[in-house]
C-alpha positions in Angstrom: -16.2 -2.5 9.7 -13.3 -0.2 10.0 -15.4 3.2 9.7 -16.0 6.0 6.5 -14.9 9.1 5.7 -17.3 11.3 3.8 -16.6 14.6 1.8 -19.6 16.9 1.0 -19.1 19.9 -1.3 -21.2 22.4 0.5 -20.0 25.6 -2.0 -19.5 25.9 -5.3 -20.4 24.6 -8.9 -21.0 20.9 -7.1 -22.7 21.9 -4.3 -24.4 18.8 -3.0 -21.8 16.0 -4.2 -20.8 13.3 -2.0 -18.1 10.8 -2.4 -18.0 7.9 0.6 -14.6 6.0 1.3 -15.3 2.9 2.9 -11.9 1.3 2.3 -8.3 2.6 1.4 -8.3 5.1 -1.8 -7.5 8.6 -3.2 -9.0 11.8 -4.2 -8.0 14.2 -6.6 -8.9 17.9 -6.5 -8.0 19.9 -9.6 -8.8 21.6 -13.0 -7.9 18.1 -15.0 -10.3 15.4 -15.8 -8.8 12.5 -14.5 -9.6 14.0 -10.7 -12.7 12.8 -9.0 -13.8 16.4 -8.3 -13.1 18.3 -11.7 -13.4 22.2 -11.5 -12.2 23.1 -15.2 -13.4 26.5 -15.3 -12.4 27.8 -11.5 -9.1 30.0 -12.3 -7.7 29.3 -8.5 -7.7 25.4 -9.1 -4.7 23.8 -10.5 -4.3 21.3 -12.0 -3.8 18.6 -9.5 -4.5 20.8 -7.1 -4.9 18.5 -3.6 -5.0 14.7 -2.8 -6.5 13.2 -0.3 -6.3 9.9 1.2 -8.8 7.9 3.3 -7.7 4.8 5.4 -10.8 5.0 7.3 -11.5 6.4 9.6 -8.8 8.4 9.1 -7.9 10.5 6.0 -4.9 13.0 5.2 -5.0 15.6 2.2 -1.5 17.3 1.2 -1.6 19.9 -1.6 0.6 19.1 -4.5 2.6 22.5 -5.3 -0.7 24.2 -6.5 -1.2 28.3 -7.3 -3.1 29.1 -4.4 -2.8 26.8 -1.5 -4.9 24.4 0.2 -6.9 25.9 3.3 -8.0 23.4 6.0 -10.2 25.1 9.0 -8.9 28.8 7.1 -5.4 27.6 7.7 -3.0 27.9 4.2 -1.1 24.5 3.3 1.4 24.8 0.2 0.7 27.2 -2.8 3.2 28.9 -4.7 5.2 31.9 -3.9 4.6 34.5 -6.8 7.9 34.1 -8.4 7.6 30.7 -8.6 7.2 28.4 -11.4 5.2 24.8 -10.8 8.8 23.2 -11.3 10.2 25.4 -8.8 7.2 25.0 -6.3 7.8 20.9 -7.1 10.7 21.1 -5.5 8.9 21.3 -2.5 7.0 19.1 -0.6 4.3 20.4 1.1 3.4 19.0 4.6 0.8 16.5 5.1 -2.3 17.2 6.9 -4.1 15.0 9.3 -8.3 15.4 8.9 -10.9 15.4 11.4 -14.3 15.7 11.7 -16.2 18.7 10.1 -13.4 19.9 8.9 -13.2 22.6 6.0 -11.3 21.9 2.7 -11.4 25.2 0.9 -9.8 25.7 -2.8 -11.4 28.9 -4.8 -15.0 28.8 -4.7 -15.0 25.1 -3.7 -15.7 24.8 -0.1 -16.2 20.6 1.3 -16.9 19.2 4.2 -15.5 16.5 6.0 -17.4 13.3 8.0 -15.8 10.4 9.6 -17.8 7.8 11.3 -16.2 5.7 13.6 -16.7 1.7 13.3 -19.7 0.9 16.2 -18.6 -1.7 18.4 -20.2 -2.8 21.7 -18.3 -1.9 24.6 -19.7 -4.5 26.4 -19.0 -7.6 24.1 -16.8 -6.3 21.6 -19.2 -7.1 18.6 -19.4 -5.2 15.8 -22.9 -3.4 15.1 -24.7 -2.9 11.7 -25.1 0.4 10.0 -28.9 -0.4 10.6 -28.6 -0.8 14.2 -26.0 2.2 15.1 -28.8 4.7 16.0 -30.8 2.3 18.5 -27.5 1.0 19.7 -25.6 4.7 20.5 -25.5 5.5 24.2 -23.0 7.9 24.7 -20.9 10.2 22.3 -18.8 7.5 20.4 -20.1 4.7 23.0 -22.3 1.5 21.6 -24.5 -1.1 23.2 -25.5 -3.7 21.3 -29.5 -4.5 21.9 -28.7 -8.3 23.7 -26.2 -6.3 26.0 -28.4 -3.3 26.6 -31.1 -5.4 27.3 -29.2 -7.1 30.5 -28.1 -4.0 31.7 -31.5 -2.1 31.8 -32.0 -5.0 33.5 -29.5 -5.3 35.9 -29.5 -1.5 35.8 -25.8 -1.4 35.7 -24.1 1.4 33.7 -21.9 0.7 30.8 -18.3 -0.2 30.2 -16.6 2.9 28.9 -14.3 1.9 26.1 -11.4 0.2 26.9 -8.3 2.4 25.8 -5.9 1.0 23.3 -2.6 0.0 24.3 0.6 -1.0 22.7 1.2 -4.8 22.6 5.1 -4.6 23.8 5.5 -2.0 26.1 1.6 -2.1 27.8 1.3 2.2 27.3 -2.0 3.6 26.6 -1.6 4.5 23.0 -5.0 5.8 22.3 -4.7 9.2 21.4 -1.3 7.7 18.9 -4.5 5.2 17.6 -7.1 7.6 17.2 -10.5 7.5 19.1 -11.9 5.7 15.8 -10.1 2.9 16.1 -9.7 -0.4 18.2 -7.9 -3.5 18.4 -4.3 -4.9 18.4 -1.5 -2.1 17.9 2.2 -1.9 18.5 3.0 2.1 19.3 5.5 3.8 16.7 8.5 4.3 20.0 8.5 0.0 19.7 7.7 -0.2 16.2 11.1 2.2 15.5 13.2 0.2 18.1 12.5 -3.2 16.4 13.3 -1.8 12.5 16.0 -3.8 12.5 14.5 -7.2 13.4 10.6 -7.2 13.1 11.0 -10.8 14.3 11.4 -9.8 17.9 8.0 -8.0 17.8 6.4 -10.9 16.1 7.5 -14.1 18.6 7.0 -12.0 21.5 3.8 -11.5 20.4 3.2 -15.5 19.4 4.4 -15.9 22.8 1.6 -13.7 24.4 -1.0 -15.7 22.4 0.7 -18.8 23.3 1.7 -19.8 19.9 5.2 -20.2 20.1 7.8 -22.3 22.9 8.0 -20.2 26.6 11.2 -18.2 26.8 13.8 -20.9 28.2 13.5 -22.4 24.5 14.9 -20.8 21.9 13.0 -18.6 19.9 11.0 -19.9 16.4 7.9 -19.7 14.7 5.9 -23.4 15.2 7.7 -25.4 12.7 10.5 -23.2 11.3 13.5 -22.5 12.5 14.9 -19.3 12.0 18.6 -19.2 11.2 19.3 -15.3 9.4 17.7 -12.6 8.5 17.9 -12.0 4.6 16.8 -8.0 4.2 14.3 -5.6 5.3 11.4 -3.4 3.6 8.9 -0.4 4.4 6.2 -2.9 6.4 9.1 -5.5 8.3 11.6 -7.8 6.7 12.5 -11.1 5.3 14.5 -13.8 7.3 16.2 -17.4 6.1 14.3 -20.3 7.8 14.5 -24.2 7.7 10.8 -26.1 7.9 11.5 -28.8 10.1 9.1 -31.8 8.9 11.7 -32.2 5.9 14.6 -29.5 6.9 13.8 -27.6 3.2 14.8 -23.8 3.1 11.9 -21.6 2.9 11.4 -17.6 3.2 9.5 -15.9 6.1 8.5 -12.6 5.4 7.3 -10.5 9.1 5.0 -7.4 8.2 3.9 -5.2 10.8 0.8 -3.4 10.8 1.1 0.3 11.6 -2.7 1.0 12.5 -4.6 -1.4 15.4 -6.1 -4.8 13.7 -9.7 -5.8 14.8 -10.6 -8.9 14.8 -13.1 -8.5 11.5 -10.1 -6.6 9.7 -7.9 -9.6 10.6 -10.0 -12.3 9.3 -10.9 -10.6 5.8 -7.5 -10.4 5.2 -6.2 -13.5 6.1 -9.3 -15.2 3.7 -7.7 -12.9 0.6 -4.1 -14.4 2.2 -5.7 -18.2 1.8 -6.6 -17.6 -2.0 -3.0 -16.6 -2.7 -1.9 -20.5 -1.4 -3.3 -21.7 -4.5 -1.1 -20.0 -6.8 0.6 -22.5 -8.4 3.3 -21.4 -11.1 6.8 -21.9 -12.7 7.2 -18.0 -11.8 5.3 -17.0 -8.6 7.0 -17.6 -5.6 4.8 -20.0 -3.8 2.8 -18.9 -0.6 3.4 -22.1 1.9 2.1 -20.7 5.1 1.0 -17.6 7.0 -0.2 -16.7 10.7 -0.5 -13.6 12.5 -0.1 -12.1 16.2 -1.6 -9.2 17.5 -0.7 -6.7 14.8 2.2 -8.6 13.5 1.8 -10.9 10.2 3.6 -14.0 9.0 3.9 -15.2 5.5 6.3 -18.7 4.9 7.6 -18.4 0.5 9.4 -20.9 -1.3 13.0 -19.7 -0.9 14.7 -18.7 -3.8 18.8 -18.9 -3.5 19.4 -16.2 -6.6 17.9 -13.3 -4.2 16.7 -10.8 -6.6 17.1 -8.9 -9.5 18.0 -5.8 -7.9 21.1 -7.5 -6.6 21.6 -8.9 -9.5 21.9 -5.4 -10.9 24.5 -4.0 -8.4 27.0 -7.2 -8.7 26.7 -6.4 -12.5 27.2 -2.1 -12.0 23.6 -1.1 -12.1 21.9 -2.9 -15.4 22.1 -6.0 -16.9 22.9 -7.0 -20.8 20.0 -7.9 -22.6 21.5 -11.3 -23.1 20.9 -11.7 -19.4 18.1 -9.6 -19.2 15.8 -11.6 -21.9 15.1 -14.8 -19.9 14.2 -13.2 -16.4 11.8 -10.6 -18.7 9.8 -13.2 -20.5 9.7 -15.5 -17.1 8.4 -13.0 -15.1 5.5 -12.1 -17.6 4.6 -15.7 -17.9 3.8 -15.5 -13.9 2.2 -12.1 -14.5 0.2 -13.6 -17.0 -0.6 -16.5 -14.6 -2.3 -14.0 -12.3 -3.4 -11.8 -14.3 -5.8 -14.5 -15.7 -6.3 -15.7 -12.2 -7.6 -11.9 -11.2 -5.4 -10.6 -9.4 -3.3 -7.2 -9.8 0.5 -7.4 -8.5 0.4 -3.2 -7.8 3.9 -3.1 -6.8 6.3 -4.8 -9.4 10.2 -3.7 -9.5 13.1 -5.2 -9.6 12.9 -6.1 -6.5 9.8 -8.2 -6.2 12.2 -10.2 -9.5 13.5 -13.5 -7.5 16.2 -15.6 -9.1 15.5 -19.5 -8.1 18.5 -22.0 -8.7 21.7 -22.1 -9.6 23.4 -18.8 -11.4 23.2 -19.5 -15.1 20.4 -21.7 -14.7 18.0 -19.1 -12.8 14.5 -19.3 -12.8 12.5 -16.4 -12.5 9.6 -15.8 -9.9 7.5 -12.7 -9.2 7.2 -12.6 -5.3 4.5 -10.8 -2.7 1.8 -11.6 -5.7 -1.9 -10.4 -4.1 0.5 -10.1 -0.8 1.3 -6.2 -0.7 -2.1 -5.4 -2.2 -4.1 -6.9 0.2 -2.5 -5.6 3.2 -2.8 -2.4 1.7 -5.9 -2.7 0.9 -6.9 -3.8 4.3 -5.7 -0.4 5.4 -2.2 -2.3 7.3 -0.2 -0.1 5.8 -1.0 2.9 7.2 -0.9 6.2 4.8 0.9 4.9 1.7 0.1 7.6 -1.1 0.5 10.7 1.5 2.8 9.3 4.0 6.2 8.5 4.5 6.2 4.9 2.4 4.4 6.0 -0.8 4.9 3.1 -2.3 7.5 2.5 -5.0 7.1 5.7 -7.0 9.4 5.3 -9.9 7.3 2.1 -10.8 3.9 3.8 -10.2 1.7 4.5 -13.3 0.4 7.8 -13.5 -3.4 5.8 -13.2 -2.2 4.0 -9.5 -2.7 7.8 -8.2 -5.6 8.9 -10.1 -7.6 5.6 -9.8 -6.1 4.1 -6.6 -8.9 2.0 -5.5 -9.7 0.0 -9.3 -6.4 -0.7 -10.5 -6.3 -3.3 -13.3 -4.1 -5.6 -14.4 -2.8 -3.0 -17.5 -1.0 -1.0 -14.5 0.9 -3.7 -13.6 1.9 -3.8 -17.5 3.4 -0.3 -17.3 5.4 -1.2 -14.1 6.5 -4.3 -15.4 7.6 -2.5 -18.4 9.1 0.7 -15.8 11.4 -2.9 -14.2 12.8 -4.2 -17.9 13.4 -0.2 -18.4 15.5 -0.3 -15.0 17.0 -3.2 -15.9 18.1 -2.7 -19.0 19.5 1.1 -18.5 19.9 1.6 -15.2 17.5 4.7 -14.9 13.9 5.1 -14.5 11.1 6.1 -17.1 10.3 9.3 -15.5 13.3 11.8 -14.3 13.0 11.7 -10.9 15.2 14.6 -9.7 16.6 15.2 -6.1 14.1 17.1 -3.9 11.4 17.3 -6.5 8.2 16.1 -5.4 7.4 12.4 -6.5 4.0 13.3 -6.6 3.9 16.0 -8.8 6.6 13.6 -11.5 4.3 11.0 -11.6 1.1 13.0 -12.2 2.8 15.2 -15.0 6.5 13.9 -15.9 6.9 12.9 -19.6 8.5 9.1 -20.3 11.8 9.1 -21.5 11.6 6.8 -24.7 14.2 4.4 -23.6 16.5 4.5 -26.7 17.6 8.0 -25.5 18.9 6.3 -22.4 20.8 3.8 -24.3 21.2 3.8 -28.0 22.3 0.3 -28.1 18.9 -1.5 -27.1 16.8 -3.2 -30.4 14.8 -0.9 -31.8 11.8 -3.7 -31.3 12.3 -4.3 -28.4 12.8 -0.7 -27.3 9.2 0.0 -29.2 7.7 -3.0 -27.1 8.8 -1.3 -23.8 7.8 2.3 -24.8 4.4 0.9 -25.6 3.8 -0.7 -22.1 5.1 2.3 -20.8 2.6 4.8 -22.5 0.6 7.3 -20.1 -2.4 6.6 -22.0 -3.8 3.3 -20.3 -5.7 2.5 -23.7 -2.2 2.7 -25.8 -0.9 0.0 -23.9 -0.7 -3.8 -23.6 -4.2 -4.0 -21.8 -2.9 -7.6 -19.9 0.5 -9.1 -19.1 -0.2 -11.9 -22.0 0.0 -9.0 -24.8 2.9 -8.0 -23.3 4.6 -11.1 -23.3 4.1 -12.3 -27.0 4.8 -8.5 -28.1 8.4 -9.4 -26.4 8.9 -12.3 -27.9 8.1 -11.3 -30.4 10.8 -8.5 -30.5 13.6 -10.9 -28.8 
C-alpha cells in the first residue's frame, strides 16, 4: 500500500463530498462538466480552474490560468491580471504547488480540505499493515507495530525501532526529507539521478552489483546474459542501449527506467506481475517483451530489437513528414498491433511517432508499436513521479483532451485519437492542436480546437483526411471507439 490522499469540501454548494485517490490520477476544479468537482453557477470558478494530481501519498495542484487564483493555506497561486485575456494569462505557466496535510484549497465559495495517510509499515519487520489493523498497530505519530512484533516487545519490554531514514542507493545520503516522511523503500536522490542522465546504465549495474546480480567490478560490466555494446537514445524515465543476448549472440533492445520516487517491496512486485503479462504479447506489430529485472529503484526491460529505429527518425532523414506512399504501410501496421491489444485489454496511453519501430530492411520495414502496457504501468505504479503537473507531462501534443479529464479510466478510444494525432504528424509535419511557444500545454489541450488536417496540407485524400479528422474528434463518442474501426475506416480510405 503506497498511502491516499483524500479531499473533503468543507464550504460550499458540496459541502460534505469526498473523493479518495488511492493510486495515480487527476482532479479537475472548474465551472465545466467534465471536472470531478463541477461548480457551474459560482462566478469566481473558471472553467478549468485548478488540477490536482495525487501519486499517493503525495499530491500537487497548479492552477491553470484561471480569473481569480488558486489559494492554498490563504496563499494566491496564478489568476489573471485584470487586463488580461485567458490567452494572454495561457501564456503563463503558473507554478506548481506541493500539498500537505490539512491543507486549504480555496476557489470562491468552495473551500476543501486535504488528508494524506501515510502507507503503515512495521518498523520492526518491515511488513505492511492492513487498513483494519492501523489503529491497534499505531504507536507513535507516523510509527507502526505490527501485533506479532508488539507482542515480543511488551514482552521483552524493549522500545521500538524508530523508522529507519531513507537514503539514496549511490551516494549512501539520508534523503528523507527529498522522499517525504510518507514514503519508504529503494530511492536514488535527484543530485545522482541528474549526474547519470546521460547513461542510466551506470545507475542500474551498480545497483545489480549491490544486490549481487551482476559480475564484481574487475569484470566488465553487463546485465546477466546481455552484453551491452551502445547506447541507442534516451527518454524522460532513462534510455535505451544496443545489447547482444549471449545464448545465441541475437541483437536485442534494453530499455533502463529509473524510478523517481522510493520502490517498496509491494509496489515492486505489483508491477513487475502487470510487466509478466506483457511477455505474452505476441504480434507481427508489437515489439516483443523478452525479459525484465529490476534493482533497487532501477528497472530493466530486454525488446526485440528493431534495425529501422523509429518513425520519428524516419521523419527527419525525410525533412519532417513522410509521403503517404510511405506513410500507408507503417499506418495500417501499427493499427493491426493496436488492435492486437486493444482486444487483449490493454491501453497503449502514450502513442507518437516515436513509440512507431521500423523492423528490417529499409523498403521492406515492418512496423511494431513499442513500450505496449510498459509506460502505463510504471505510471500507474506511481514510478514516474508527477507526470500531468510536473516537469515530464507526458507527450502533450498526442494527449486527448479525455487523458486529462479522466486520467485514471482511460480506454482504448484515447489511444484512437493519439494514434490518429501520429498519422497527422506524419503525414504534415505539425500537430492537431497549435501548440504555440510559451503557451501553456495544459490550457491547449483542455480547450484548443483541432485543426482539420486538409488545412495543413491540401494535397492529402479527402478520405483519408475524413478518416483522420474523425479519430481525432474531441467528442470521445464521435470517434472510432477501438483501434479495429479505425483500421478498416483506413483501408478503407487507402
Amino acid at each position: 500500500m503506497s498511502g491516499k490522499v483524500k479531499l473533503e469540501i468543507i464550504e460550499g454548494v458540496m459541502k460534505g463530498k469526498k473523493f479518495l485517490f488511492e493510486e495515480h490520477d487527476t482532479f479537475l476544479f472548474g465551472r465545466m462538466a467534465d471536472c470531478h468537482a463541477c461548480m457551474p453557477d459560482d462566478p469566481k470558478v473558471s472553467r478549468h480552474h485548478f488540477i490536482m494530481e495525487a501519486n499517493p501519498p503525495d499530491a500537487r495542484i497548479r492552477d491553470l490560468g484561471s480569473l481569480n487564483g488558486t489559494y492554498v493555506d490563504n496563499m494566491k497561486y496564478g489568476g489573471r491580471e485584470i487586463q488580461e485575456t485567458p490567452e494572454e494569462a495561457a501564456r503563463r505557466k503558473f507554478p506548481e504547488v506541493d500539498l500537505k496535510e490539512g491543507d486549504l484549497i480555496r476557489v470562491g465559495d468552495t473551500i476543501i480540505k486535504v488528508g494524506m495517510e501515510v502507507p503503515a509499515i512495521c518498523c520492526e519487520c518491515g511488513s505492511n499493515i492492513a487498513d483494519n489493523d492501523r489503529e491497534k498497530c499505531a504507536w507513535i505519530g507516523d510509527t507502526f507495530i505490527c501485533t506479532v512484533c508488539k507482542q515480543k516487545l511488551l514482552a521483552s519490554k524493549k522500545p521500538p525501532k524508530a523508522p529507519e531514514p531513507v537514503r539514496c542507493q549511490k551516494c549512501g545520503k539520508n534523503v528523507s526529507q527529498e522522499v517525504g516522511k510518507a514514503r519508504r523503500g529503494a530511492y536514488i536522490c535527484q543530485s545522482c539521478r541528474k549526474k547519470a542522465e546521460a547513461d542510466p546504465m551506470r545507475i542500474l549495474l551498480e545497483l545489480l552489483r549491490q544486490a549481487g546480480k551482476v559480475p564484481s567490478p574487475e569484470k566488465a560490466p553487463e546485465i546477466k546474459g546481455y552484453e551491452i555494446e551502445k547506447k541507442l537514445g534516451a527518454g524522460g524515465f532513462g534510455a535505451v542501449y544496443l545489447a547482444r543476448r549471449k545464448k545465441d549472440n541475437e541483437r536485442v533492445a534494453v530499455k533502463v527506467m529509473l524510478s523517481k520516487v522510493a520502490v517498496d517491496e509491494n509496489a515492486r512486485k505489483k508491477f513487475l506481475r502487470e510487466i509478466d503479462s506483457m511477455k505474452t504479447l505476441r504480434h507481427t506489430n508489437i515489439v516483443s517483451l523478452l525479459d525484465n529485472g529490476s534493482a533497487g529503484s532501477a528497472f530493466y526491460f530486454v525488446m526485440e530489437y528493431c534495425e529501422g529505429g523509429s518513425v520519428d527518425n524516419l521523419m527527419c532523414r525525410r525533412g519532417d513528414k513522410l509521403a503517404l506512399e510511405e506513410a500507408k504501410t507503417i499506418m495500417l501496421e501499427s493499427l493491426k498491433g493496436l488492435s492486437y491489444a486493444h482486444k487483449k485489454n490493454i491501453v497503449h496511453r502514450d502513442l507518437k511517432p516515436a513509440n512507431i519501430l521500423l523492423h528490417g530492411a529499409e523498403g521492406r520495414w515492418v512496423a511494431k508499436i513499442c513500450d505496449v502496457g510498459l509506460g502505463k504501468d510504471f505510471q500507474q505504479a506511481g514510478f514516474s513521479g508527477m507526470t500531468m503537473t510536473g516537469a515530464i507531462a507526458g507527450t502533450p501534443p498526442f494527449m486527448p483532451r479525455e487523458q486529462v479529464t479522466n486520467f485514471k479510466y482511460v480506454k482504448p478510444v484515447s489511444d484512437v485519437w493519439s494514434m490518429g494525432a501520429t498519422f497527422y504528424n506524419m503525414l504534415t509535419g505539425q500537430f492537431p492542436r497549435d501548440f504555440e511557444r510559451g503557451r501553456d500545454y495544459m490550457e491547449i489541450i483542455l480547450h484548443g480546437s483541432i485543426v482539420p488536417i486538409r488545412r495543413r496540407d491540401a494535397s492529402i485524400p479527402k478520405k483519408v483526411a475524413e478518416v483522420i479528422d474523425c479519430a481525432l474528434d474531441d467528442n470521445v463518442k464521435n470517434r472510432y471507439q477501438t483501434a479495429d474501426g479505425f483500421l478498416k475506416a483506413l483501408e478503407k480510405a487507402l
